[in-house]
PATORZA-615007 format. One record per residue: residue number from 1; residue in one letter; x, y, z of N, C-alpha, C in turn. Coordinates in Angstrom, 2 decimals, always signed. Example, Ala and Ser with C-alpha at 12.3 -4.5 7.8 and 13.67 -1.06 7.14 Angstrom:
! residues 2
{1,A,{+13.19,-5.69,+7.80},{+12.30,-4.50,+7.80},{+13.20,-3.30,+7.80}}
{2,S,{+12.85,-2.25,+7.08},{+13.67,-1.06,+7.14},{+12.90,+0.03,+7.87}}
END
This chain:
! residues 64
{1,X,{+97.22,+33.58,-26.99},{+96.43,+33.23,-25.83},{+96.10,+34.52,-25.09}}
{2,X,{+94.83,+34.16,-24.81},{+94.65,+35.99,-24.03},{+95.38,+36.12,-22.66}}
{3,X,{+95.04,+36.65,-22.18},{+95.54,+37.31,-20.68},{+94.64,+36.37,-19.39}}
{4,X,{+92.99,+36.58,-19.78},{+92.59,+35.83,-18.74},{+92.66,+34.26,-18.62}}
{5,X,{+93.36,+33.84,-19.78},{+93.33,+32.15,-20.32},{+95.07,+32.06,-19.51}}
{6,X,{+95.98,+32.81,-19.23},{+97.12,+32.69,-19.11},{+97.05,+32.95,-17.62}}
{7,X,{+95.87,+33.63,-16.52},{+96.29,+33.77,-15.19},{+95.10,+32.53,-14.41}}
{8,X,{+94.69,+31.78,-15.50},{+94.10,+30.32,-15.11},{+94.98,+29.29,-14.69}}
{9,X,{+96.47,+29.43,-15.30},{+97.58,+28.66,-15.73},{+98.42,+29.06,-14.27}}
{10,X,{+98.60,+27.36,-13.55},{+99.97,+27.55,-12.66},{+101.29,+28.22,-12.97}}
{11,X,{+102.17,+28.31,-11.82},{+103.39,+28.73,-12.17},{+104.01,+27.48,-12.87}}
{12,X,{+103.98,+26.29,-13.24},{+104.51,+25.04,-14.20},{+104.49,+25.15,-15.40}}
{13,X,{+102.88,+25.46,-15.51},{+102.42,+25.60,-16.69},{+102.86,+27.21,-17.56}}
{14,X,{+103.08,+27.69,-16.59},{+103.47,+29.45,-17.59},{+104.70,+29.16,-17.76}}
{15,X,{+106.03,+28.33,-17.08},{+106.83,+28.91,-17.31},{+107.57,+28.03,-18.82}}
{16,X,{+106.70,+27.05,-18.50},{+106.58,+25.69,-20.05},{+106.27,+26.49,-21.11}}
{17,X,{+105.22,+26.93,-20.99},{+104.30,+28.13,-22.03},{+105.47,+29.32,-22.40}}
{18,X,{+106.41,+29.77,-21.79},{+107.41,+30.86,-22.04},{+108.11,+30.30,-22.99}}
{19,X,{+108.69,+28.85,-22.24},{+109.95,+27.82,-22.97},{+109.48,+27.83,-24.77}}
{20,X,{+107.87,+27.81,-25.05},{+107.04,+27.73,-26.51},{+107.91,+28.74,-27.29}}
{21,X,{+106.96,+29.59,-26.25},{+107.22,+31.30,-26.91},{+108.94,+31.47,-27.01}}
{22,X,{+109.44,+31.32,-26.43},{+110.86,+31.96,-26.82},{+111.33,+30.90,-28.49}}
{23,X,{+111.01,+29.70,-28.02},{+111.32,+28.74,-29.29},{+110.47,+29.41,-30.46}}
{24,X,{+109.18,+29.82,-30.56},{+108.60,+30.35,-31.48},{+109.21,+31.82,-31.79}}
{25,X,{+109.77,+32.79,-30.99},{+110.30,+33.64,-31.36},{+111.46,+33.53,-32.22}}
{26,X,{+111.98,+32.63,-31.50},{+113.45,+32.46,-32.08},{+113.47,+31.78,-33.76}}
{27,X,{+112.53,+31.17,-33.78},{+111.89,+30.49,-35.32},{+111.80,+31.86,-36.16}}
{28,X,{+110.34,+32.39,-35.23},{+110.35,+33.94,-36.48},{+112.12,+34.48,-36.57}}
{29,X,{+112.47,+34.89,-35.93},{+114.01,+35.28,-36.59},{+114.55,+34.58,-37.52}}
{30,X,{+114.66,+33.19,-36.79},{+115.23,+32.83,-38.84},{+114.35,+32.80,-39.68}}
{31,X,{+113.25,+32.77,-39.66},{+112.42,+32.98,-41.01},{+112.92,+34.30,-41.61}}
{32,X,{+112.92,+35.00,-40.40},{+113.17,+36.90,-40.89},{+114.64,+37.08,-41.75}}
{33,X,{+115.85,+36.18,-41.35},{+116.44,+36.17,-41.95},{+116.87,+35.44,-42.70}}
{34,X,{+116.37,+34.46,-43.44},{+116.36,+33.67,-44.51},{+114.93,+34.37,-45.56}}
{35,X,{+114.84,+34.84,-45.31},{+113.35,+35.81,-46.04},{+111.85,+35.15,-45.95}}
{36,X,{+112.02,+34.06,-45.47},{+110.86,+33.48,-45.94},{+109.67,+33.89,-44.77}}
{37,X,{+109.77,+34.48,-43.93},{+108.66,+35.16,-43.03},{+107.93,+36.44,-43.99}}
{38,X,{+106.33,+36.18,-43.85},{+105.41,+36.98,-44.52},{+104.62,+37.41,-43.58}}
{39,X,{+104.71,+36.99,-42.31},{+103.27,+37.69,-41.45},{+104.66,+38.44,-40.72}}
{40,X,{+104.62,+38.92,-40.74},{+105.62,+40.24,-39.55},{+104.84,+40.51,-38.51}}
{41,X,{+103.51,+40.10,-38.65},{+102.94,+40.95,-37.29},{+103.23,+39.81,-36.13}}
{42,X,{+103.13,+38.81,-36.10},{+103.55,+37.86,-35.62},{+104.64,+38.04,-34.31}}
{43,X,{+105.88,+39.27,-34.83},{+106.68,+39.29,-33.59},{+106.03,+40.10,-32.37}}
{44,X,{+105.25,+41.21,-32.80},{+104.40,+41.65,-31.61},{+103.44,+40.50,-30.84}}
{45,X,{+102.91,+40.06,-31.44},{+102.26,+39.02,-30.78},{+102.87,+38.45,-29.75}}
{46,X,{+104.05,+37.51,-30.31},{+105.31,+36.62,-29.50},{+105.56,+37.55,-28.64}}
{47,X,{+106.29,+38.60,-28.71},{+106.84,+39.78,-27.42},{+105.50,+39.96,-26.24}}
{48,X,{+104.20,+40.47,-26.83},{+103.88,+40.92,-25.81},{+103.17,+39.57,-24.98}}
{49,X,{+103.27,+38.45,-25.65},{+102.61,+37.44,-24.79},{+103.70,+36.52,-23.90}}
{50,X,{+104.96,+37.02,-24.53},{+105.89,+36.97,-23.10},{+105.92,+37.94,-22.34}}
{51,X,{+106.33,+38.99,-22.25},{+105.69,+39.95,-21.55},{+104.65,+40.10,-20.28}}
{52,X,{+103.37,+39.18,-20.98},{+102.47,+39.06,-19.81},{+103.10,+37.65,-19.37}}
{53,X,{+103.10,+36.44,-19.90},{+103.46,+35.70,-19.07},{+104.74,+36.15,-17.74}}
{54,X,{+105.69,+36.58,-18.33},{+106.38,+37.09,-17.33},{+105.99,+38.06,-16.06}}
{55,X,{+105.25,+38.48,-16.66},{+105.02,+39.72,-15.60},{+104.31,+38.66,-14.23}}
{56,X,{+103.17,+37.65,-15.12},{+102.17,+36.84,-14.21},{+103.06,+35.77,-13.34}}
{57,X,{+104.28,+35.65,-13.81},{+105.32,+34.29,-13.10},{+105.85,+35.41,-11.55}}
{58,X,{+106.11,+36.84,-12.17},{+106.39,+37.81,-11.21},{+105.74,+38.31,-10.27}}
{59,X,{+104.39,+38.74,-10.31},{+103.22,+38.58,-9.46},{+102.94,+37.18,-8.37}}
{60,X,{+103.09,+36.18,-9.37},{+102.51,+35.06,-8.37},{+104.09,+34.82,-7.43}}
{61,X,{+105.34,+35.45,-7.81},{+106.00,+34.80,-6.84},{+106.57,+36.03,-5.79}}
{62,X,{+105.94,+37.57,-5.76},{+105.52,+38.48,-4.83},{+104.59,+38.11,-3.93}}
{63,X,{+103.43,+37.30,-4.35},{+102.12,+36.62,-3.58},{+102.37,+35.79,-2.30}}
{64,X,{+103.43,+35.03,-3.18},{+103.55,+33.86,-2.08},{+104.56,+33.98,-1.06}}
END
């Protein structure tokens, strides 16, 4: 999900959207270690799109 699709999104909705991402991260790891993961690029993806979500849950609650 890009960046400007993610600061459209309430603080409810991002922090649901994190709850994804960490479950999807945590998936790629066992794929990684049971071998069966083939896209590797995949964990950059997961990292940096928590990353921004986090940063955006951090911003909006400096705002208010």
């Amino acid at each position: 999900m890009e960046l400007k699709e993610l600061r459209q999104k309430n603080p409810q909705q991002l922090t649901e959207h994190l709850g994804e991402l960490r479950r999807e991260q945590f998936n790629l790891r066992m794929q990684k270690g049971s071998g069966q993961l083939s896209q590797t690029h995949q964990f950059g993806r997961v990292r940096r799109e928590i990353a921004q979500v986090k940063h955006l849950l951090g911003t909006n609650k400096q705002g208010q």
